[in-house]
C-alpha positions as CSV (number, residue, x, y, z in Angstrom):
1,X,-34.1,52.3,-45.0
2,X,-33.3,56.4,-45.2
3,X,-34.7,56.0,-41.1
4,X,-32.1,53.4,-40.3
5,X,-29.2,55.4,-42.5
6,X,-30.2,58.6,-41.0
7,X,-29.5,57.1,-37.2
8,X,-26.7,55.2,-38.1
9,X,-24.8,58.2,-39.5
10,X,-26.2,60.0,-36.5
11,X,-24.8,57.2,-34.2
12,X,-21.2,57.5,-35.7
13,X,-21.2,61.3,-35.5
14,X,-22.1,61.1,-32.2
15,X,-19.4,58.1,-31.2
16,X,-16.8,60.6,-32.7
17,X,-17.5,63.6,-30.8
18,X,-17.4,62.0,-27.6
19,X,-14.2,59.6,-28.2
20,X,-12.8,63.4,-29.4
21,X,-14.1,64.7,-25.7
22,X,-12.7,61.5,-24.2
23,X,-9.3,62.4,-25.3
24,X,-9.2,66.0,-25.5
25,X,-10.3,66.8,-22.3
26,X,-8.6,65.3,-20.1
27,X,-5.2,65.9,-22.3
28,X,-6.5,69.3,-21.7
29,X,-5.3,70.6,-25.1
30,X,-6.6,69.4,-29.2
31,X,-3.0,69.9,-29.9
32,X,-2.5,65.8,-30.0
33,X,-1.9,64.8,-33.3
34,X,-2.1,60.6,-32.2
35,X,-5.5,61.5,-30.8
36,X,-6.3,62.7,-34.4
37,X,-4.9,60.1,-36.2
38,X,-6.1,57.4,-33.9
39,X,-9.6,59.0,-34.6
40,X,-9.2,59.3,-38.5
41,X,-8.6,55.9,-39.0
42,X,-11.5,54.2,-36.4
43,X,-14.0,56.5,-37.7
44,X,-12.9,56.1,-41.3
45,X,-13.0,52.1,-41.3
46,X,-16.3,52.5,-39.5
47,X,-18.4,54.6,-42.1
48,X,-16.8,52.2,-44.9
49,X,-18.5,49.6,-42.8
50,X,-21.5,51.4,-42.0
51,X,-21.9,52.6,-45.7
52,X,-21.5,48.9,-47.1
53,X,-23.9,47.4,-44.3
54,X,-26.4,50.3,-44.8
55,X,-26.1,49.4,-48.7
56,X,-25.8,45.0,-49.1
57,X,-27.0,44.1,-45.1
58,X,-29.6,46.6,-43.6
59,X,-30.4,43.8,-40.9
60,X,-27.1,43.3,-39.9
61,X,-26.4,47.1,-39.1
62,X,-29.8,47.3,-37.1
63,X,-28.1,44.5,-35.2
64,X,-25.2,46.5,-34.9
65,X,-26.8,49.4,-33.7
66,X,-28.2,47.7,-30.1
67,X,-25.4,47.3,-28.1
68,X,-24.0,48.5,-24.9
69,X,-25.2,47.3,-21.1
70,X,-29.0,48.2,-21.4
71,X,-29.5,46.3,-24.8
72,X,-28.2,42.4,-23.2
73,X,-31.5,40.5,-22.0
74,X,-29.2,38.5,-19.2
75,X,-28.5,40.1,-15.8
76,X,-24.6,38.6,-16.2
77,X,-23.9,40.3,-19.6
78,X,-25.3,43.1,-18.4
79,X,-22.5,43.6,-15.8
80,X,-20.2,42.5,-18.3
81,X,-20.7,45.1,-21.0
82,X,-20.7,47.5,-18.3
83,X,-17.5,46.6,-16.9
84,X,-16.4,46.5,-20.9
85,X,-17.9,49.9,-21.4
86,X,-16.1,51.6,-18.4
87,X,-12.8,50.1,-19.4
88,X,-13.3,51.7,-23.3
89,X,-14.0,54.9,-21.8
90,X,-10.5,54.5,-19.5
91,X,-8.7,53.3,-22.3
92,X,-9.4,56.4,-23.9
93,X,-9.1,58.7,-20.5
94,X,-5.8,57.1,-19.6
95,X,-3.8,57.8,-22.1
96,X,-5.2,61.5,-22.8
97,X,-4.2,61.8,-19.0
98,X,-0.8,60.6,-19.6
99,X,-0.5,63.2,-22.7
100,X,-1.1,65.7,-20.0
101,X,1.2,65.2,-18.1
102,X,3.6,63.4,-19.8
103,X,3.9,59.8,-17.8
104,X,5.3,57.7,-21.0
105,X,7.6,58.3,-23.5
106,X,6.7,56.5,-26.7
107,X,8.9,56.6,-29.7
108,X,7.0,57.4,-32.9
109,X,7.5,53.8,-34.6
110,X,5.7,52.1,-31.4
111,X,2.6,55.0,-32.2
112,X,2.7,53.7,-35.9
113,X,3.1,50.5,-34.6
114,X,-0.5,50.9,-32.8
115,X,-2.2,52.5,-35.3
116,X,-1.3,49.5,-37.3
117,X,-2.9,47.1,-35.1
118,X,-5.9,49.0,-34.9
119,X,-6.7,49.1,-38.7
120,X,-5.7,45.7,-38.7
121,X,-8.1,44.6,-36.5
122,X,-10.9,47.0,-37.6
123,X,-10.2,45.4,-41.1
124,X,-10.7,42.1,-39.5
125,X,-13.6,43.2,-37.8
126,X,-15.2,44.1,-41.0
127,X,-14.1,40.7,-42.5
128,X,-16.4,39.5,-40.0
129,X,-19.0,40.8,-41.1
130,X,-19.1,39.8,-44.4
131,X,-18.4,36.3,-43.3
132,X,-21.3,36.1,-40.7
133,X,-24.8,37.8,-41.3
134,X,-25.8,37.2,-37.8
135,X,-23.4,39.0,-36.1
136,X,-25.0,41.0,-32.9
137,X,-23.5,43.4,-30.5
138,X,-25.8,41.7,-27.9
139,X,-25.4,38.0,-26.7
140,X,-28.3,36.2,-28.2
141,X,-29.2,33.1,-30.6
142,X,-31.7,34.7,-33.3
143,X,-34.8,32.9,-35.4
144,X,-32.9,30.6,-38.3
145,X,-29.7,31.3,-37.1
146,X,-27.0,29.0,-38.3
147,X,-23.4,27.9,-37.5
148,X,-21.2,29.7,-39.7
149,X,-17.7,27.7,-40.0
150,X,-16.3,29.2,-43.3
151,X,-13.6,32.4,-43.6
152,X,-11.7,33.8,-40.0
153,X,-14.7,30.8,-38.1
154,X,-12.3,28.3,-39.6
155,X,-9.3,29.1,-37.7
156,X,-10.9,30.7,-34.3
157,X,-14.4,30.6,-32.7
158,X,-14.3,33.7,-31.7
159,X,-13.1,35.8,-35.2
160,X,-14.8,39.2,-33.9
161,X,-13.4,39.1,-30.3
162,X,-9.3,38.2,-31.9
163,X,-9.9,40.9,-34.3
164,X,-11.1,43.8,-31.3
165,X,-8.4,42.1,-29.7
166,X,-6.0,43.3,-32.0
167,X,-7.8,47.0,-31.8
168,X,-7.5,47.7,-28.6
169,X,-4.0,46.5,-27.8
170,X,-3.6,49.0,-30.9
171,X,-5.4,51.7,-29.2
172,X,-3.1,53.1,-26.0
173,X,0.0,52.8,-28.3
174,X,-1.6,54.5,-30.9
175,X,-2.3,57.2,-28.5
176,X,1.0,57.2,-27.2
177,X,0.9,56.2,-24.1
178,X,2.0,52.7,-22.2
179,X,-0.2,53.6,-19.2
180,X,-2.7,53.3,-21.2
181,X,-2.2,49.3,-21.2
182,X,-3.2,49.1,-17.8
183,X,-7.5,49.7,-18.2
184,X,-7.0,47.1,-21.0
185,X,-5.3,44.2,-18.8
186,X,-8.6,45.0,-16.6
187,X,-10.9,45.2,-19.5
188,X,-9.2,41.6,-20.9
189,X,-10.8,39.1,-18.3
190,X,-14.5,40.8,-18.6
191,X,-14.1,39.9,-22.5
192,X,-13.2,36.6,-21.8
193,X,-15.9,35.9,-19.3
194,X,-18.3,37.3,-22.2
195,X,-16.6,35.0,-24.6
196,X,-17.4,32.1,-22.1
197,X,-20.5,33.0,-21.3
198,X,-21.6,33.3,-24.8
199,X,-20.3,29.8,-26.2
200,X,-22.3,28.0,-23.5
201,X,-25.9,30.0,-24.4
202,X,-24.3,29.1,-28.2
203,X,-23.9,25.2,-27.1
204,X,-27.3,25.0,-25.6
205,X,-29.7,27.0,-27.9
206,X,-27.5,26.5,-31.5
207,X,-28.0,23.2,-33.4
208,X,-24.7,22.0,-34.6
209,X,-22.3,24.4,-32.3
210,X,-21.1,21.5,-30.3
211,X,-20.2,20.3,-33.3
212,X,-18.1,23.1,-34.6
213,X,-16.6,23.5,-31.4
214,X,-14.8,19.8,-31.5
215,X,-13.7,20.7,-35.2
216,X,-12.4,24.3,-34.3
217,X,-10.7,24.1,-31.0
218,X,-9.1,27.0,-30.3
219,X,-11.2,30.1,-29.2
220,X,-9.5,33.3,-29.8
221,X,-5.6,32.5,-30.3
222,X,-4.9,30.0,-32.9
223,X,-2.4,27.1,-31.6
224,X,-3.1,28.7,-28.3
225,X,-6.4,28.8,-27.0
């Protein structure tokens, strides 16, 4: 337990310097109070989470911990967390760019506007969580898995992908910057092919998904789709 605590608050120390170096950089100045605030608040919500699910779900952080490209077992997911990874990493780029040198004006209720969104959706996030102990950062069906239909599964399949969703549309306005929209509408098809992707390895591997999926029919918007 003090192992896995130890790397997780390693992890999110880590994560924190180099979203600070993502946006600093190329803004080519620390003087960026958004970037600060944006910060505070994502690294904030994420030691509450990491601090309950280190306390009440051990397993599920561990699971949390093995993401990214090299941790998905299937060629295709593979090239779509790297395609997701690169467009984080411009979503953060982007708009420290446009800090720079100034290519959006953004009036100060459309930043707190953003920073909204994105503790919104990492509150969501986090409801997400609690509702579903099997959540993984990888694409996968684990031993004794089950369908979980209670909570945010009730109203959307996809609970976790609607609430990051909401956090990264959040993100370039929280930073200030409109240009900053641009790596997300590139990053938004790669999440949906994941999303895809992910509910047919669910309909084939998980007893009673095809189920769930005729009683919840909307993926990710409610009344949408």
């Amino acid at each position: 337990m003090r192992s896995l605590r130890t790397r997780a608050w390693l992890s999110l120390t880590t994560l924190a310097v180099v979203m600070a170096a993502l946006l600093c950089f190329p803004a080519a100045t620390v003087h960026y109070w958004q970037a600060w605030l944006y910060l505070g608040i994502f690294i904030g919500a994420s030691g509450l989470v990491t601090l309950h699910l280190a306390r009440h779900d051990p397993a599920l952080l561990e699971r949390r911990m093995k993401g990214g490209p090299f941790a998905e077992k299937r060629p295709r997911q593979r090239l779509i967390m790297l395609c997701t990874s690169t467009g984080f990493i411009a979503l953060l780029v982007v708009p420290g760019l446009d800090h720079r040198f100034g290519w959006s004006d953004v009036p100060i209720v459309v930043v707190f506007a953003g920073e909204l969104l994105v503790a919104i959706g990492l509150g969501l996030i986090a409801r997400v969580y609690r509702e579903n102990p099997f959540t993984a950062a990888t694409v996968e069906v684990m031993e004794n898995q089950r369908v979980i239909s209670t909570g945010p599964y009730a109203v959307v399949r996809h609970p976790m992908y609607a609430s990051a969703l909401l956090y990264l549309i959040g993100t370039p306005l929280a930073l200030g910057s409109y240009t900053g929209l641009l790596p997300l509408a590139a990053m938004i098809p790669c999440l949906i092919w994941r999303l895809l992707d992910e509910e047919r390895l669910l309909a084939q591997s998980l007893a009673g998904y095809t189920v769930y999926q005729q009683r919840v029919r909307h993926r990710l918007l409610p009344f949408v789709w």
